[in-house]
Chimera marker file (.cmm) of the C-alpha trace (Angstrom):
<marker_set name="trace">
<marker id="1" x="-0.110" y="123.524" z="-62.659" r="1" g="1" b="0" radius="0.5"/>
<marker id="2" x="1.812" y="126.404" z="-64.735" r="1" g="1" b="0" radius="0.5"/>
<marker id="3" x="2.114" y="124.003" z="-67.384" r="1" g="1" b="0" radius="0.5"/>
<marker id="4" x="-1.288" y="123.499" z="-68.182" r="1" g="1" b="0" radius="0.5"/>
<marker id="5" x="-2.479" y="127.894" z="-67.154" r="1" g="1" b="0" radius="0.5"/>
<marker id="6" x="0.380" y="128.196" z="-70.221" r="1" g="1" b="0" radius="0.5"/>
<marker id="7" x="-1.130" y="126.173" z="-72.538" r="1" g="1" b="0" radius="0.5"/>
<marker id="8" x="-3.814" y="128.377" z="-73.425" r="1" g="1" b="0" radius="0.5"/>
<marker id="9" x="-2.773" y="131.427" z="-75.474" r="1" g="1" b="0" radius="0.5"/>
<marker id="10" x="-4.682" y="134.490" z="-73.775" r="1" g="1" b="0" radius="0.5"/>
<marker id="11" x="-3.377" y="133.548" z="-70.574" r="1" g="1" b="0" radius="0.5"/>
<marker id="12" x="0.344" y="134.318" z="-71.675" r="1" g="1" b="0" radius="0.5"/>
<marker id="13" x="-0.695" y="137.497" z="-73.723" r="1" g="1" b="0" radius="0.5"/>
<marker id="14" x="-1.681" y="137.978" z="-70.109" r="1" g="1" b="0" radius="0.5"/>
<marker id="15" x="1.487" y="137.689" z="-68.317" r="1" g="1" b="0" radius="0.5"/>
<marker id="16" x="2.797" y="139.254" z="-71.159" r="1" g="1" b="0" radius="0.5"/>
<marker id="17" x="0.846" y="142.291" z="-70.120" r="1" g="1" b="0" radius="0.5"/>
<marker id="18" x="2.077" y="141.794" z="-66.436" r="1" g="1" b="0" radius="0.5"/>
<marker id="19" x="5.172" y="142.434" z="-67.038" r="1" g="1" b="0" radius="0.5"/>
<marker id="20" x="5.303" y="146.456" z="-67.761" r="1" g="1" b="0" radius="0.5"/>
<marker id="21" x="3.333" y="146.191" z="-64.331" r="1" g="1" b="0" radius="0.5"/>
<marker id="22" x="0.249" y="145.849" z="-62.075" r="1" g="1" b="0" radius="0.5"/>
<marker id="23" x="-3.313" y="145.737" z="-64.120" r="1" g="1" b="0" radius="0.5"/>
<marker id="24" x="-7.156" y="145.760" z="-63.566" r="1" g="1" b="0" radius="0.5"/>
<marker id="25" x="-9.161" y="143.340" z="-65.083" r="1" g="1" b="0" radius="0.5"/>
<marker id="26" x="-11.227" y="146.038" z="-67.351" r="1" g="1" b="0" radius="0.5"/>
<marker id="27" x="-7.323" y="146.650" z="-68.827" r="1" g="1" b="0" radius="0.5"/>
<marker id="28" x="-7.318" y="143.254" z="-69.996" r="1" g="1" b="0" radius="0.5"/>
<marker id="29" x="-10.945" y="142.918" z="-71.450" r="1" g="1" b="0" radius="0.5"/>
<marker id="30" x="-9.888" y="146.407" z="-73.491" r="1" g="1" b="0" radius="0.5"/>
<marker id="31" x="-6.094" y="144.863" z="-74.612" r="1" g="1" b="0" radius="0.5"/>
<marker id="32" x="-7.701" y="141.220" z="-75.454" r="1" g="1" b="0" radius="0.5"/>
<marker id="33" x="-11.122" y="142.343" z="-76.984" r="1" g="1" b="0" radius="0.5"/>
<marker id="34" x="-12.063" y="138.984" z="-74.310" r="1" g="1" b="0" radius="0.5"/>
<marker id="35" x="-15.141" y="139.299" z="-72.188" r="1" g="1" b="0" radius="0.5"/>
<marker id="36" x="-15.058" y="140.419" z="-68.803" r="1" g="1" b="0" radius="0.5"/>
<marker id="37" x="-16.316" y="136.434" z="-67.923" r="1" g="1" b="0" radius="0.5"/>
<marker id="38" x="-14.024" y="135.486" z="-70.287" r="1" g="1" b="0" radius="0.5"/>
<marker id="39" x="-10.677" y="137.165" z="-68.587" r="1" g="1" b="0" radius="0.5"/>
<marker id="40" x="-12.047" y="136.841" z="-65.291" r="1" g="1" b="0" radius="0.5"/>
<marker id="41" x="-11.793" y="132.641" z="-66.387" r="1" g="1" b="0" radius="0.5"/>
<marker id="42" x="-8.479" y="133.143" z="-67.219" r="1" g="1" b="0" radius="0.5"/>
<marker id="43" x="-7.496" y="135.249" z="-64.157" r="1" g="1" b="0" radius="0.5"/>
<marker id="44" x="-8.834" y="132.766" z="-61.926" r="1" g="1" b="0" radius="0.5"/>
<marker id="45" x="-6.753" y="130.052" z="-63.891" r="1" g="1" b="0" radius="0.5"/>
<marker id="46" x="-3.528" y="132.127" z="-63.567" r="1" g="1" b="0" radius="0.5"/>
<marker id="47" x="-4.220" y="132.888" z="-59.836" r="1" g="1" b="0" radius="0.5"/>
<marker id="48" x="-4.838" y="129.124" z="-58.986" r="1" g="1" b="0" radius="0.5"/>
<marker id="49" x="-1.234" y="128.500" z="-60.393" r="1" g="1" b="0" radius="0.5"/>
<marker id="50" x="0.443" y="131.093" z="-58.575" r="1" g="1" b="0" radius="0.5"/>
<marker id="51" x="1.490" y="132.781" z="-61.342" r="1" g="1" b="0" radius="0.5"/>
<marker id="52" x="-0.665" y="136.305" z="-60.700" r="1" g="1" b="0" radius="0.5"/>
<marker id="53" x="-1.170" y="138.128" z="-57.083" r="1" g="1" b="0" radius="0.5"/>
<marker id="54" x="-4.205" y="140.235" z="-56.697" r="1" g="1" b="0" radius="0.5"/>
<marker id="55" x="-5.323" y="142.757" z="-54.095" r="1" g="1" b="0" radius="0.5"/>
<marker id="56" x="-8.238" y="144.805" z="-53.896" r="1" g="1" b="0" radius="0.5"/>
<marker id="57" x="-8.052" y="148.604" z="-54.515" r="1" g="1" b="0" radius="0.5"/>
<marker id="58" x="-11.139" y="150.033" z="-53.698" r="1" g="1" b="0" radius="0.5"/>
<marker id="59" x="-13.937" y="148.492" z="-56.028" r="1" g="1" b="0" radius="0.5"/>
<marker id="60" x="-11.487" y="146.965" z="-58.335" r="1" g="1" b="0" radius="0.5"/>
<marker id="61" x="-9.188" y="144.514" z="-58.438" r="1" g="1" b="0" radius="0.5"/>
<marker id="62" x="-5.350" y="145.031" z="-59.386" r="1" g="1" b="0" radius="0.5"/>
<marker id="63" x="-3.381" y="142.137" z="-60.880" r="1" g="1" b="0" radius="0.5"/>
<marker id="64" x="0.765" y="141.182" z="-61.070" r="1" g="1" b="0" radius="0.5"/>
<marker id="65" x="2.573" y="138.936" z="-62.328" r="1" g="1" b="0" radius="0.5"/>
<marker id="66" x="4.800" y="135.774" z="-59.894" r="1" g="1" b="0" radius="0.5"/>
<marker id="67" x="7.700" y="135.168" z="-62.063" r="1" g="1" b="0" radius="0.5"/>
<marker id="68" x="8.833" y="132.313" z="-59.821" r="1" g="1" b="0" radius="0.5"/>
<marker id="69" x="6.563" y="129.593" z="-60.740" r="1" g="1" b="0" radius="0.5"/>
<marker id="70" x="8.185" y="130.354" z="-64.146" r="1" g="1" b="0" radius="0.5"/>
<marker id="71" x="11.522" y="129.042" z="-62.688" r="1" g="1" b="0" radius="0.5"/>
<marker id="72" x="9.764" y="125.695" z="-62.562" r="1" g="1" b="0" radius="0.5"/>
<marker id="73" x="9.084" y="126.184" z="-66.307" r="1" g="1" b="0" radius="0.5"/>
<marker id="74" x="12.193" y="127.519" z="-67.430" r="1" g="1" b="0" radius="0.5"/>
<marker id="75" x="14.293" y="124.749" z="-65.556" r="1" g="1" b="0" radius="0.5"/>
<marker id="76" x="12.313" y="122.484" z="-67.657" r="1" g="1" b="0" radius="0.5"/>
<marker id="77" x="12.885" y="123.869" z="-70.937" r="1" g="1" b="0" radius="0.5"/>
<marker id="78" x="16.848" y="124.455" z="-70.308" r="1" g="1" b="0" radius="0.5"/>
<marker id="79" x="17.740" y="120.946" z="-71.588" r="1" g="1" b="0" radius="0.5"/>
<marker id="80" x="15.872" y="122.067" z="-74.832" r="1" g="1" b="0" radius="0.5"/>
<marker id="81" x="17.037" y="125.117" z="-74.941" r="1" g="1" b="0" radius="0.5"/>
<marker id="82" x="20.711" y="123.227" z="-74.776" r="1" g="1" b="0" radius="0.5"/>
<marker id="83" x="19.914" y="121.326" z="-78.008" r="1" g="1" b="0" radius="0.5"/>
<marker id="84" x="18.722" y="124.155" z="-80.024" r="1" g="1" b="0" radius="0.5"/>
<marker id="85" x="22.028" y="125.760" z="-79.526" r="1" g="1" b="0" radius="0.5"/>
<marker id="86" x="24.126" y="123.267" z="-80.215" r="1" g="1" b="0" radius="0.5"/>
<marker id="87" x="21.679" y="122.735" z="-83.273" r="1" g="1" b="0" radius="0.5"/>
<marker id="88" x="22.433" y="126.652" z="-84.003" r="1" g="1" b="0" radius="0.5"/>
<marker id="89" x="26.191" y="126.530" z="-83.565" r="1" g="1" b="0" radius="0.5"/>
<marker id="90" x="26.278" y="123.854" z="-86.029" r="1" g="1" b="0" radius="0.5"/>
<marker id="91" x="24.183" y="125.463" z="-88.753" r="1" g="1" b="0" radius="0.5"/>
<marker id="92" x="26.400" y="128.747" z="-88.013" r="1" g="1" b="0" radius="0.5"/>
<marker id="93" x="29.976" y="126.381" z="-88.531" r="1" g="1" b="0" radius="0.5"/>
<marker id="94" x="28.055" y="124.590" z="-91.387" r="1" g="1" b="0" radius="0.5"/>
<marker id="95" x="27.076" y="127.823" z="-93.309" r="1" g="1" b="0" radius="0.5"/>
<marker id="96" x="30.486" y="129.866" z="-92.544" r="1" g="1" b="0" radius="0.5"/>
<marker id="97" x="32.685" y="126.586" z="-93.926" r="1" g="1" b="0" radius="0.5"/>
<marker id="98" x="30.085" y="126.249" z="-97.034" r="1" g="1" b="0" radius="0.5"/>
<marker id="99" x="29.737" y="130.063" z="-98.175" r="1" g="1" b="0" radius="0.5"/>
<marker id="100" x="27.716" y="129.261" z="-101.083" r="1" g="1" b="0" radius="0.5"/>
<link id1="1" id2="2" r="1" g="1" b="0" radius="0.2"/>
<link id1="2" id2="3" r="1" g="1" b="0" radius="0.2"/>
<link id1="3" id2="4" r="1" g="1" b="0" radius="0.2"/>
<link id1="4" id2="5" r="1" g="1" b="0" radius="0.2"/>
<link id1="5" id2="6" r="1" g="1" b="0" radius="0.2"/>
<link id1="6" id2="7" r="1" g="1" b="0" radius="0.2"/>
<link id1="7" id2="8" r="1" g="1" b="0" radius="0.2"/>
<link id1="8" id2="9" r="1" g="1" b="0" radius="0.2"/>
<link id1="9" id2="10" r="1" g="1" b="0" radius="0.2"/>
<link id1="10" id2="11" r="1" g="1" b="0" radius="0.2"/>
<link id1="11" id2="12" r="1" g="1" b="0" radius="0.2"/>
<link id1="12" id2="13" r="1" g="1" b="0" radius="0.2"/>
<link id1="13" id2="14" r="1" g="1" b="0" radius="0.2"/>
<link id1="14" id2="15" r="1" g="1" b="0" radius="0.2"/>
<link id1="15" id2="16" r="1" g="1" b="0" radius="0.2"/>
<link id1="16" id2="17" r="1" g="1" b="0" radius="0.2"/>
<link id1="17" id2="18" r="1" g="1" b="0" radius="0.2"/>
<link id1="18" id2="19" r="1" g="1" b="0" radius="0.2"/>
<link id1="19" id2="20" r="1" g="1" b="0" radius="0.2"/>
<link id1="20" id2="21" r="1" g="1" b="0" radius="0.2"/>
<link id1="21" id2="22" r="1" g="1" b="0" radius="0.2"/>
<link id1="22" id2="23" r="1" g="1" b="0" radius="0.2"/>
<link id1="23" id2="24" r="1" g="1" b="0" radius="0.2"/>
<link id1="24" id2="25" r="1" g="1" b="0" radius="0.2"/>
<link id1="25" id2="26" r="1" g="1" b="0" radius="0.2"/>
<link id1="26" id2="27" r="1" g="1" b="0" radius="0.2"/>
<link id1="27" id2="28" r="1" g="1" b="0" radius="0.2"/>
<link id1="28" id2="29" r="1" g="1" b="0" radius="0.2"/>
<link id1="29" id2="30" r="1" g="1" b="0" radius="0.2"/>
<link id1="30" id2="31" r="1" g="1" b="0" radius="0.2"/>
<link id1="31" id2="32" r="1" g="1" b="0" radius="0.2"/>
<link id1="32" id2="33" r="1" g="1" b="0" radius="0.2"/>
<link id1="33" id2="34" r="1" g="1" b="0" radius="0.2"/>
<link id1="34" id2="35" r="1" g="1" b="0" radius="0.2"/>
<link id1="35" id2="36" r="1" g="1" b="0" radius="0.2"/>
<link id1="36" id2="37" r="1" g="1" b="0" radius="0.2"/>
<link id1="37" id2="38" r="1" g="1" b="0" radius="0.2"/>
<link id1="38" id2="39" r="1" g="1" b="0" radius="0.2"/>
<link id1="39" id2="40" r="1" g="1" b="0" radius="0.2"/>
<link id1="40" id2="41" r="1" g="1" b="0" radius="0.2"/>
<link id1="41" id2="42" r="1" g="1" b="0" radius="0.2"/>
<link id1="42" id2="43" r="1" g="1" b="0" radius="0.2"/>
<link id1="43" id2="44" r="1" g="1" b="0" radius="0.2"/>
<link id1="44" id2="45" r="1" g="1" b="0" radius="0.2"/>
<link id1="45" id2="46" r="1" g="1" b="0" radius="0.2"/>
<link id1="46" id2="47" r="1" g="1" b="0" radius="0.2"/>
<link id1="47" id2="48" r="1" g="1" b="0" radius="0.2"/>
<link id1="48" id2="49" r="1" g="1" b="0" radius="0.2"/>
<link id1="49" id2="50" r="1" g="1" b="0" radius="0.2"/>
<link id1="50" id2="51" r="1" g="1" b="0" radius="0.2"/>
<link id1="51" id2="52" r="1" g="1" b="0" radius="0.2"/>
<link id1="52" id2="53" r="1" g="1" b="0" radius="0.2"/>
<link id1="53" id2="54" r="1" g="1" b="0" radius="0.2"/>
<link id1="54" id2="55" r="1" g="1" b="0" radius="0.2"/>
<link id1="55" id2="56" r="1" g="1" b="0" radius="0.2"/>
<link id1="56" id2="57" r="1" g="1" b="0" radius="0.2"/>
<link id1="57" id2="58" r="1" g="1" b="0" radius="0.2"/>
<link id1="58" id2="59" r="1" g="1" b="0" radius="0.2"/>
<link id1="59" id2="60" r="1" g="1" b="0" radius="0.2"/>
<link id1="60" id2="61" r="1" g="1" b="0" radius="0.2"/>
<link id1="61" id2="62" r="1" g="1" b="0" radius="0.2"/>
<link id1="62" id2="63" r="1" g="1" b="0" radius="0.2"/>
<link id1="63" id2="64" r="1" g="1" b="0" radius="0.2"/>
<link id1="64" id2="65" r="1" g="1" b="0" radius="0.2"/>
<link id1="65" id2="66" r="1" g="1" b="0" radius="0.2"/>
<link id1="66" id2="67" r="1" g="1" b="0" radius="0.2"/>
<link id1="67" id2="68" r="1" g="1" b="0" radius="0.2"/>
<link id1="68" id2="69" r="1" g="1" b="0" radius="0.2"/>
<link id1="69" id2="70" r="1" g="1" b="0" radius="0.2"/>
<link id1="70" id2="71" r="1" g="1" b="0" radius="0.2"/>
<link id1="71" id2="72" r="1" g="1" b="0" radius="0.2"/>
<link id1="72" id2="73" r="1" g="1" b="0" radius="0.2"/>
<link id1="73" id2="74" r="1" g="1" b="0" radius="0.2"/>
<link id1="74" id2="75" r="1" g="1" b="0" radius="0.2"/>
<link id1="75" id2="76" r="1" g="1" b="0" radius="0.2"/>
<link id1="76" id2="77" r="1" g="1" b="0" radius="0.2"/>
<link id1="77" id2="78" r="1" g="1" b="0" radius="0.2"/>
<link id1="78" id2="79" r="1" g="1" b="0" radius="0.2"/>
<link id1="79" id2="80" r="1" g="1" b="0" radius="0.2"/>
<link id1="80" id2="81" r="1" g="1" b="0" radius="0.2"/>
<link id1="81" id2="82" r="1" g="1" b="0" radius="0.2"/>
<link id1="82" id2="83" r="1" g="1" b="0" radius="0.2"/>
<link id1="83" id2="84" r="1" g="1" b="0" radius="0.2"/>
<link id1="84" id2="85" r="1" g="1" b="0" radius="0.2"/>
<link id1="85" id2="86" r="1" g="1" b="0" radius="0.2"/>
<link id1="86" id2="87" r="1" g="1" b="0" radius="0.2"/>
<link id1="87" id2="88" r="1" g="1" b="0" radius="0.2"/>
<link id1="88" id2="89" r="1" g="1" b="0" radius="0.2"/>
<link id1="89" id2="90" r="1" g="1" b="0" radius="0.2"/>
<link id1="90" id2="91" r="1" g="1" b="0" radius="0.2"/>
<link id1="91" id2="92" r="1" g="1" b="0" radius="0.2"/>
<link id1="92" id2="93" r="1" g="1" b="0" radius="0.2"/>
<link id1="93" id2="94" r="1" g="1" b="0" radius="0.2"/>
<link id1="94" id2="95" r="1" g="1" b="0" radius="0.2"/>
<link id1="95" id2="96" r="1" g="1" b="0" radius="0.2"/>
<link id1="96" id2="97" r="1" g="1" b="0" radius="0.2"/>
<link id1="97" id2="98" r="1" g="1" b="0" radius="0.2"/>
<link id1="98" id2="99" r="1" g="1" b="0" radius="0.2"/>
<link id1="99" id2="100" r="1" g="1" b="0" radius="0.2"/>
</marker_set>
């Protein structure tokens, strides 16, 4: 399910957001220039994958970010992130032995 809440763009400026710390909804409607429906949709989305906790402080709501449904994620990518560096180390060895 984090797959698909990271597909959509907002919802990783989002997380992205989440990570200096805890936020209210109205912070993310100001930082997006999104509706309040429209990050509420999103909120909801990230919630439902486990990748935001929320509790209630007084009449508003406060959001953070899980980072361990990411570990899902980033196990997946490691493989790729494998063949980009030996892609990487080869371009280095390439450019260093042909200065030009």
């Amino acid at each position: 399910m984090a797959y698909a809440a990271l597909a959509e763009p907002h919802r990783r400026e989002i997380l992205d957001l989440l990570r200096d710390g805890e936020r209210s909804a109205g912070e993310f409607v100001e930082r997006l220039g999104l509706s309040q429906p429209g990050v509420s949709k999103h909120l909801r989305v990230l919630r439902e994958a486990g990748l935001v906790d929320v509790r209630a402080d007084g009449r508003h709501r406060r959001y953070s970010l899980r980072a361990a449904p990411l570990a899902e994620v980033d196990a997946w990518l490691a493989p790729y992130r494998a063949h980009w560096n030996t892609q990487l180390d080869a371009l280095e060895r390439h450019l260093a032995e042909n200065p030009e």
